[in-house]
py3Dmol code that shows the C-alpha trace and the ligand (Angstrom):
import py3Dmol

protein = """\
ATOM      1  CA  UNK A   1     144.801 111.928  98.374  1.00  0.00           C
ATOM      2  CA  UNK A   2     144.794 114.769  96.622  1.00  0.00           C
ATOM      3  CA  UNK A   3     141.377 114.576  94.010  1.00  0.00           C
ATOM      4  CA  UNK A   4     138.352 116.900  94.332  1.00  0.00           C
ATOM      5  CA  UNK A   5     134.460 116.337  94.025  1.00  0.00           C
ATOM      6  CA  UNK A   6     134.205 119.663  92.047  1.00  0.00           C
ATOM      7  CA  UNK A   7     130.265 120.814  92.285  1.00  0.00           C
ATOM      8  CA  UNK A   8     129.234 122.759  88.726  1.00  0.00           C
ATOM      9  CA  UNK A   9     126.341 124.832  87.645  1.00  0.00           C
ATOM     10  CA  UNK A  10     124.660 127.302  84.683  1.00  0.00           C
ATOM     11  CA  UNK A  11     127.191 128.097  81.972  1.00  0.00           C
ATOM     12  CA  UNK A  12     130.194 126.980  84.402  1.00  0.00           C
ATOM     13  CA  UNK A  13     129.476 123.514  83.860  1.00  0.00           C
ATOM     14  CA  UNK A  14     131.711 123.128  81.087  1.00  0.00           C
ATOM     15  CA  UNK A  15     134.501 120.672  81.421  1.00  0.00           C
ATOM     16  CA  UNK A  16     137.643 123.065  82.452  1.00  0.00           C
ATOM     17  CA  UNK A  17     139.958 120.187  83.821  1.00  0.00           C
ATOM     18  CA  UNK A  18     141.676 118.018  81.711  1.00  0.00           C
ATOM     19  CA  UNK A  19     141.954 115.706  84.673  1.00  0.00           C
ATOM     20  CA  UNK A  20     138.104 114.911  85.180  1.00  0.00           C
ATOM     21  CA  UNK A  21     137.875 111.554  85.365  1.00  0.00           C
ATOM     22  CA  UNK A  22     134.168 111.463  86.202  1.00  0.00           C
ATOM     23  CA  UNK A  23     131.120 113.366  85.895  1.00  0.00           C
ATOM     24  CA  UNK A  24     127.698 112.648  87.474  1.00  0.00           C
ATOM     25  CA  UNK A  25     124.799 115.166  86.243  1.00  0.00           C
ATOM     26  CA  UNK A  26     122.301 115.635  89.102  1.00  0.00           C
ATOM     27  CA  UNK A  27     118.778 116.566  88.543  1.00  0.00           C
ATOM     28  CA  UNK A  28     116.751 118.247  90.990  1.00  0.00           C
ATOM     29  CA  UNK A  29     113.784 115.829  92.003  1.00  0.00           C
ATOM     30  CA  UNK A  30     110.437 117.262  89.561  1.00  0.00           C
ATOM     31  CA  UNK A  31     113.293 118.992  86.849  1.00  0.00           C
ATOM     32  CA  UNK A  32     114.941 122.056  87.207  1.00  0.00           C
ATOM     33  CA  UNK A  33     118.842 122.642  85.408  1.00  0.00           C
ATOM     34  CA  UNK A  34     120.774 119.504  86.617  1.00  0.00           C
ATOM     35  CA  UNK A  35     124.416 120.314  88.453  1.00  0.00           C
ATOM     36  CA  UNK A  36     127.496 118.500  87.768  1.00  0.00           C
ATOM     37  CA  UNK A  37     129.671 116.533  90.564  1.00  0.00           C
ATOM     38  CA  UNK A  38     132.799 116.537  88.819  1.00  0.00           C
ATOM     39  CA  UNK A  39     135.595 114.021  89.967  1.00  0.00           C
ATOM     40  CA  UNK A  40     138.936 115.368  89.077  1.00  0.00           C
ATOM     41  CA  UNK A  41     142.050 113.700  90.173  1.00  0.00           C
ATOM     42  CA  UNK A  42     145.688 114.835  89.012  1.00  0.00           C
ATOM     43  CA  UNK A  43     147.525 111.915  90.821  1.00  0.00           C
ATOM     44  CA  UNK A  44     144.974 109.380  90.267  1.00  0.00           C
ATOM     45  CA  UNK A  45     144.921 107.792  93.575  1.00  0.00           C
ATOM     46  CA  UNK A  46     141.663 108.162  93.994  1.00  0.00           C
ATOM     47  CA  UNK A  47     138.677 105.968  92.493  1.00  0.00           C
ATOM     48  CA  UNK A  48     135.127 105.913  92.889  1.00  0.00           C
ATOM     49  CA  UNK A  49     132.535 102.965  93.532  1.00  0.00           C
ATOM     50  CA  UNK A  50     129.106 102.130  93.731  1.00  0.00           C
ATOM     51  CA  UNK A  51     128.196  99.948  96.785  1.00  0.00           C
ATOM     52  CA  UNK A  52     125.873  97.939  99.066  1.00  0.00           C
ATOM     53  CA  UNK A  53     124.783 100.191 101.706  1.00  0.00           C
ATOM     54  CA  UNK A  54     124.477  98.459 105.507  1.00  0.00           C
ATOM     55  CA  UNK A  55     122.970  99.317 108.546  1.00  0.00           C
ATOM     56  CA  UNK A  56     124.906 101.815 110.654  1.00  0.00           C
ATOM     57  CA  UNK A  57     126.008 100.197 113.628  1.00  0.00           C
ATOM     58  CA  UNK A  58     124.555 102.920 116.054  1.00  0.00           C
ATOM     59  CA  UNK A  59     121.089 102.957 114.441  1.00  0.00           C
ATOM     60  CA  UNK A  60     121.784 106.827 113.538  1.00  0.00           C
ATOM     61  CA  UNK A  61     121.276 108.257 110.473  1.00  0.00           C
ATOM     62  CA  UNK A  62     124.513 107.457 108.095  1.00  0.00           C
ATOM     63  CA  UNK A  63     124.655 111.328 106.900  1.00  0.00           C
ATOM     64  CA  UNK A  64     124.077 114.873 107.278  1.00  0.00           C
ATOM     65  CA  UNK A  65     121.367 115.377 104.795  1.00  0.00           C
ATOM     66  CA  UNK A  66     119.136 112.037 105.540  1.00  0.00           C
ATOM     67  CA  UNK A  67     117.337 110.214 107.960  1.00  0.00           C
ATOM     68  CA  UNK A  68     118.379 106.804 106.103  1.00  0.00           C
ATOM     69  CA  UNK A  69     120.809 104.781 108.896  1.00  0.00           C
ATOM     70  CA  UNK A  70     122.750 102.973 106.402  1.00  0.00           C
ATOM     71  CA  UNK A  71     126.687 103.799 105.278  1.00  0.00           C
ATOM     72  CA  UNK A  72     128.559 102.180 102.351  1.00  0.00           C
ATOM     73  CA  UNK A  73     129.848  98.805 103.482  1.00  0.00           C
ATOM     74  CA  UNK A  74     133.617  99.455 102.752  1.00  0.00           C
ATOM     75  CA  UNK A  75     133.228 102.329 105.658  1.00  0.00           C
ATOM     76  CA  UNK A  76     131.041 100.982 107.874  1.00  0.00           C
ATOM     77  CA  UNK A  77     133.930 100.358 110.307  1.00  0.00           C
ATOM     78  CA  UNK A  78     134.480 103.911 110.114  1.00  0.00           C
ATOM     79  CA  UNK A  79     133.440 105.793 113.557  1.00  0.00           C
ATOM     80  CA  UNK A  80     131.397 108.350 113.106  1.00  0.00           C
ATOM     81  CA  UNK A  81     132.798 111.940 112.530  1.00  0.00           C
ATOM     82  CA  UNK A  82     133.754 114.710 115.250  1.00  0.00           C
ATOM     83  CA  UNK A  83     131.176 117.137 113.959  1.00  0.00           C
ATOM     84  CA  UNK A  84     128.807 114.408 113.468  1.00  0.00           C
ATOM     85  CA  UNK A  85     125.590 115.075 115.850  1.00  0.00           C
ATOM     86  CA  UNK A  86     124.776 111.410 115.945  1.00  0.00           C
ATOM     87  CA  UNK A  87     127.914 111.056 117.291  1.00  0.00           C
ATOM     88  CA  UNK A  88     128.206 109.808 121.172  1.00  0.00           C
ATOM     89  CA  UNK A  89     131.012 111.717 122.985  1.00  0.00           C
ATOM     90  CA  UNK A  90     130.973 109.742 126.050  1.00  0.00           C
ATOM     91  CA  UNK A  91     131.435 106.931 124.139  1.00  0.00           C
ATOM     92  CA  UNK A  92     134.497 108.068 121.831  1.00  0.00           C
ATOM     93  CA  UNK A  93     135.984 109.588 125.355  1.00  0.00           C
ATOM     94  CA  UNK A  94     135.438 106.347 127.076  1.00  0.00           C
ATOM     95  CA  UNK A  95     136.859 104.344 123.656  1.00  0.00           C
ATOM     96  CA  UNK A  96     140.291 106.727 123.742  1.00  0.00           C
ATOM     97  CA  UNK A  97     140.200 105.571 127.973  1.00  0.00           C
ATOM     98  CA  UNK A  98     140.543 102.379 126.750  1.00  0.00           C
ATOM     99  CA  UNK A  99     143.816 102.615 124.303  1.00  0.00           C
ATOM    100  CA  UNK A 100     146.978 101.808 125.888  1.00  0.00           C
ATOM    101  CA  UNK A 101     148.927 104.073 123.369  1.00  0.00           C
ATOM    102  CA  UNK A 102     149.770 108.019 122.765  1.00  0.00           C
ATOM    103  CA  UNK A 103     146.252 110.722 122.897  1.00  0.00           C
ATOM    104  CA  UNK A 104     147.275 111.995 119.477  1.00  0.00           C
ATOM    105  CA  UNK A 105     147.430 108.368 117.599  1.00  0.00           C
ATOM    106  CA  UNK A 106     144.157 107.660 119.539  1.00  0.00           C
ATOM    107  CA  UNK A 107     142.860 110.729 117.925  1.00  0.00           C
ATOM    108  CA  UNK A 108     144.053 109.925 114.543  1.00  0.00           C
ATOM    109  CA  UNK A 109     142.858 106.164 114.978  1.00  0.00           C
ATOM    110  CA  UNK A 110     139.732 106.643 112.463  1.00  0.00           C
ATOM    111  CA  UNK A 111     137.890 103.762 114.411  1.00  0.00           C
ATOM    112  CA  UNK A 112     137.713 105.574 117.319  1.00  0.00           C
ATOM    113  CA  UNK A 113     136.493 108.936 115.958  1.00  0.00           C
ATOM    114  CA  UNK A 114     136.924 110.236 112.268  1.00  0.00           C
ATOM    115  CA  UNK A 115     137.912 113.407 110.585  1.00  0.00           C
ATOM    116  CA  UNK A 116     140.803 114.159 112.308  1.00  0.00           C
ATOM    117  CA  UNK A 117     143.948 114.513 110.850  1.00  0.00           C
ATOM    118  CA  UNK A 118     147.767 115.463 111.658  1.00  0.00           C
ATOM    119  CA  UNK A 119     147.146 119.575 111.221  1.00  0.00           C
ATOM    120  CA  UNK A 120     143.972 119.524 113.505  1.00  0.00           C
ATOM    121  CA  UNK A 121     145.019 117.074 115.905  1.00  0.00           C
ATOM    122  CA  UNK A 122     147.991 119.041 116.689  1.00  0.00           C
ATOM    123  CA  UNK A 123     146.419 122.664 117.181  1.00  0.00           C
ATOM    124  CA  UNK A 124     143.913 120.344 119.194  1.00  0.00           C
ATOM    125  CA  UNK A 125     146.475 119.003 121.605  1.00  0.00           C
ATOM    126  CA  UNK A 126     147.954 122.640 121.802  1.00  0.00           C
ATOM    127  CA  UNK A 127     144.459 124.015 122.577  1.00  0.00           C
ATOM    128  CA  UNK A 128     143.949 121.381 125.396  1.00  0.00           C
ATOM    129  CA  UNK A 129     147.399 121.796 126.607  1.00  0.00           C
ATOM    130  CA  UNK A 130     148.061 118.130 126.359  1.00  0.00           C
ATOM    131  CA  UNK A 131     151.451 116.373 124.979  1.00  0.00           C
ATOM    132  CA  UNK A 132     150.480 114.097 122.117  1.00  0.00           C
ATOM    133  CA  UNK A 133     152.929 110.988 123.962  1.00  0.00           C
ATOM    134  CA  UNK A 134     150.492 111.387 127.090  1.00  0.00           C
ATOM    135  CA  UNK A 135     149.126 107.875 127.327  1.00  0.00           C
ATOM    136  CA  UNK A 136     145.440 107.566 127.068  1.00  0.00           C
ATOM    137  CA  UNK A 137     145.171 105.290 129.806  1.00  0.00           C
ATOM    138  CA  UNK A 138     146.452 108.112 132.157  1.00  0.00           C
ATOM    139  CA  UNK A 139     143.970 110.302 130.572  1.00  0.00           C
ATOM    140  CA  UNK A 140     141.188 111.784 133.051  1.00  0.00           C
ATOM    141  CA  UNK A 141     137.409 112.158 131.894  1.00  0.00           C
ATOM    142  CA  UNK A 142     137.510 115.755 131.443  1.00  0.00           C
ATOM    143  CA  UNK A 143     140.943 116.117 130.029  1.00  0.00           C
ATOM    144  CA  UNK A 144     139.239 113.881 127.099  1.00  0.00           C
ATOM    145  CA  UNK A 145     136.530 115.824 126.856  1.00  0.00           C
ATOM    146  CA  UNK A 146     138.654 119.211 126.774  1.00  0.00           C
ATOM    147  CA  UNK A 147     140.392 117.344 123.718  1.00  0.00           C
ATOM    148  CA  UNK A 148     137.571 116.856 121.952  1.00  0.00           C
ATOM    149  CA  UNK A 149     136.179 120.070 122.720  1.00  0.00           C
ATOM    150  CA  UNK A 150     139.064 121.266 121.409  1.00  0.00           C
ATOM    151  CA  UNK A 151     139.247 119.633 117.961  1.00  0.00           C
ATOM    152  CA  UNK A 152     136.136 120.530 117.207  1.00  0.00           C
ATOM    153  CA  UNK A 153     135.946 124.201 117.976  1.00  0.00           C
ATOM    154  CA  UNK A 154     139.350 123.780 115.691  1.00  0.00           C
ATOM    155  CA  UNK A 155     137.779 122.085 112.768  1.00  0.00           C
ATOM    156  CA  UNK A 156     134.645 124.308 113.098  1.00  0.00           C
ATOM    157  CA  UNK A 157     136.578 127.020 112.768  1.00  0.00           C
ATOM    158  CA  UNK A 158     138.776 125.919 109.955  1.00  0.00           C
ATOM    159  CA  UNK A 159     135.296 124.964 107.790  1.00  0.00           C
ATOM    160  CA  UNK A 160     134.125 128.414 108.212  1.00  0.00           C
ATOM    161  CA  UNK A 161     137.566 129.599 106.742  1.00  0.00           C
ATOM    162  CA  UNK A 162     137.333 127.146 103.802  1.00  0.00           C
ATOM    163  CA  UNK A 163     139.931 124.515 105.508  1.00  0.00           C
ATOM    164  CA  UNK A 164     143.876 124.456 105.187  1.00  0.00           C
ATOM    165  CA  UNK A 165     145.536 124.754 101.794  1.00  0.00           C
ATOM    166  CA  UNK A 166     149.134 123.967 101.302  1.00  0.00           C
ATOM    167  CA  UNK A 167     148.814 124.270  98.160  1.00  0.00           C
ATOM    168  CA  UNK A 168     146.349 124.417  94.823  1.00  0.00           C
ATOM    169  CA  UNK A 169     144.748 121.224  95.158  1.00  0.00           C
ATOM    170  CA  UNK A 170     142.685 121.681  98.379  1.00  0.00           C
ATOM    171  CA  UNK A 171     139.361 123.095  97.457  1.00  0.00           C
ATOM    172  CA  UNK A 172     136.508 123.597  98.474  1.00  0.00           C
ATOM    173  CA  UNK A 173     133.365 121.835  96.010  1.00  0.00           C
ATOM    174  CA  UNK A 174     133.762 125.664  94.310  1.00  0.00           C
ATOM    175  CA  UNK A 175     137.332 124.964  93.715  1.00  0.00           C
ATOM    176  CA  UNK A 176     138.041 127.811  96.554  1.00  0.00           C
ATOM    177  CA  UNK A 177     141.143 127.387  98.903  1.00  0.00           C
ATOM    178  CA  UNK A 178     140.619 127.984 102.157  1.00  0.00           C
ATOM    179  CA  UNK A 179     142.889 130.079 104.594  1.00  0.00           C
ATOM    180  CA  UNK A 180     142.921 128.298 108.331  1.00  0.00           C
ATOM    181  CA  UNK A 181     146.375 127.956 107.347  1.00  0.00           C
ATOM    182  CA  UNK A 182     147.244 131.688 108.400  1.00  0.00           C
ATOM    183  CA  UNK A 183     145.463 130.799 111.670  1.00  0.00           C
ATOM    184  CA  UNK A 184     147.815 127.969 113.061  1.00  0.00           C
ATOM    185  CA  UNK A 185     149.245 127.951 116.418  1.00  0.00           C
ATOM    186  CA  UNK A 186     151.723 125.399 115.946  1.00  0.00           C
ATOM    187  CA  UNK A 187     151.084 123.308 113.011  1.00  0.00           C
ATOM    188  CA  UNK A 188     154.604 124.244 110.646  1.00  0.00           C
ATOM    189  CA  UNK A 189     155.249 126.558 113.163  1.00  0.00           C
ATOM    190  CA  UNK A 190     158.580 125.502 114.149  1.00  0.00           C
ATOM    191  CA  UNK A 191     161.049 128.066 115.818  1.00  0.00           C
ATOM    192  CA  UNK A 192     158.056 130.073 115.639  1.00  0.00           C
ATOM    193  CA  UNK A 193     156.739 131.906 119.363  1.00  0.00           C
ATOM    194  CA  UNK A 194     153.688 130.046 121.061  1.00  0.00           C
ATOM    195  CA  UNK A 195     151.090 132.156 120.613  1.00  0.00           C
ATOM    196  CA  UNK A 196     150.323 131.998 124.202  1.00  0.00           C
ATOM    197  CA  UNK A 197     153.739 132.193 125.852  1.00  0.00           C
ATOM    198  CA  UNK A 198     156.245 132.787 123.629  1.00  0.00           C
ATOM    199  CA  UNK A 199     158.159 130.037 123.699  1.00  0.00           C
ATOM    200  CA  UNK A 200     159.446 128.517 120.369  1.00  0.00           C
ATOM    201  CA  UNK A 201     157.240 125.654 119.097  1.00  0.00           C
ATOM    202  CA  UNK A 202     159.227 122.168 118.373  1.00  0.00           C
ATOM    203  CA  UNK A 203     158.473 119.999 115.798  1.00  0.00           C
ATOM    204  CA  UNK A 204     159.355 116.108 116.695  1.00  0.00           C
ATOM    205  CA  UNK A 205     158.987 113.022 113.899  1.00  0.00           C
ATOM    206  CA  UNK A 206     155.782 111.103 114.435  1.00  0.00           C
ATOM    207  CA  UNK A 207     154.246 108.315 112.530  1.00  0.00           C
ATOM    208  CA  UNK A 208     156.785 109.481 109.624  1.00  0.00           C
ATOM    209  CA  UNK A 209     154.600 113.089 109.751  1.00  0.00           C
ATOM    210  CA  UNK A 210     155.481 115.519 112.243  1.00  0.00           C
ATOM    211  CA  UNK A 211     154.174 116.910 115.484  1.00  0.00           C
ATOM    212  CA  UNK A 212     154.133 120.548 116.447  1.00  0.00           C
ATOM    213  CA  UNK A 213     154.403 121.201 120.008  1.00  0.00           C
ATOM    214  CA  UNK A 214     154.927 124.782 122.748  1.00  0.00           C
ATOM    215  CA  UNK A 215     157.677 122.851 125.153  1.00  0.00           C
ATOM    216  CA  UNK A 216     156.150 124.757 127.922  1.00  0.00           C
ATOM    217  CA  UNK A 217     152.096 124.620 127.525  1.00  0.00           C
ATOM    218  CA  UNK A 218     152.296 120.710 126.464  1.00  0.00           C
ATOM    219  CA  UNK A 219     155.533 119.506 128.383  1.00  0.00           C
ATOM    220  CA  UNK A 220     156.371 115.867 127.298  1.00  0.00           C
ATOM    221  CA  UNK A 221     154.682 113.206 129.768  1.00  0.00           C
ATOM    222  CA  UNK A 222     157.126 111.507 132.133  1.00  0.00           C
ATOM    223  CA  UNK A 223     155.776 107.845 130.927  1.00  0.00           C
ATOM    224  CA  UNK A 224     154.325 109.069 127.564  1.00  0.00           C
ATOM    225  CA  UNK A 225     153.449 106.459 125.089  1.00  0.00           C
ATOM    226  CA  UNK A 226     154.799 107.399 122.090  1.00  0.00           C
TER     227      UNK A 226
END
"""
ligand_1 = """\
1
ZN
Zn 153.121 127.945 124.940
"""
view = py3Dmol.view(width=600, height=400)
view.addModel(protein, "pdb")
view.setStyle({"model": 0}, {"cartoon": {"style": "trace"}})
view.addModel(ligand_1, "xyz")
view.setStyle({"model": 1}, {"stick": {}})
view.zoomTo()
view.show()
């Protein structure tokens, strides 16, 4: 939940965190100065594991970085990833069609397309001007594909920014925070103008989290699923 896979080279390699729990040394194929991946965990919820690796289900490659279509079996139920190229919008649009439930838990449901979570999905929703209760069975084609669109020109730009840090322990693999924070629309923006009309963003309860909405560019679906 809150670990890091810390990446460490030259005369930084030494151990500086007193919470490493593991350290793989990586060697460059024919020699060369081997890196560290450093696992360092201050809450120790997280764990690592080796495992059996299983076909994809798709036939696509199971990774940026290789052709290899295989994924460790504990997350081969796992869709793929938004920014994923192997990944098949018509299909994920056509698998959120299907839901009979809100767009936003359809978006966090991590079998129907990862990498998603609560901060992106609702400057997502904001960007497609949709209510996160709208039921995904009301849901036309292109208003799916506007989501989509949506979350990933979100999450593309938060990865150029170094992601959204609340707070010391989201880093980057240099131990870098990132700073999408400062470019939220909604997300903990409660009282806060829209930066599009003006109007003060609300922030409901969802799925004990919360959900940031502009009352007037996403107003709340008249049979919402929520
Ligand atoms: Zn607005």
């Amino acid at each position: 939940m809150s670990g890091q896979l810390l990446v460490r080279s030259g005369p930084d390699r030494e151990p500086r965190s007193s919470h490493l729990r593991v350290r793989l040394l990586l060697e460059p194929e024919g020699g060369g100065e081997a890196s560290a991946l450093d696992f360092v965990d201050q809450r120790t919820f997280g764990h690592l594991s080796v495992q059996d690796l299983v076909p994809t289900p798709d036939g696509a490659p199971g990774g940026l970085g290789t052709e290899l279509a295989a994924v460790p079996e504990p997350v081969a139920h796992i869709a793929r990833d938004l920014l994923d190229p192997a990944l098949r919008r018509d299909d994920v649009v056509a698998a959120i069609r299907r839901r009979r439930t809100g767009v936003k838990r359809a978006l966090l449901d991590q079998t129907v397309v990862s990498g998603v979570g609560n901060i992106y999905a609702d400057e997502a929703l904001w960007r497609a001007r949709l209510h996160y209760a709208r039921a995904t069975d009301t849901l036309r084609r292109p208003e799916a594909h506007r989501l989509l669109d949506a979350a990933a020109e979100v999450m593309g730009e938060a990865l150029v920014q170094g992601g959204t840090s609340f707070d010391a322990l989201y880093v980057n693999v240099n131990g870098q925070s990132g700073y999408f924070s400062r470019s939220l629309a909604v997300y903990g923006q409660e009282g806060e103008p829209c930066p599009r009309c003006g109007t003060a963003v609300r922030r409901d309860e969802f799925m004990n989290r919360s959900s940031y909405t502009c009352p007037r560019c996403q107003p709340r679906p008249r049979n919402g699923r929520w």
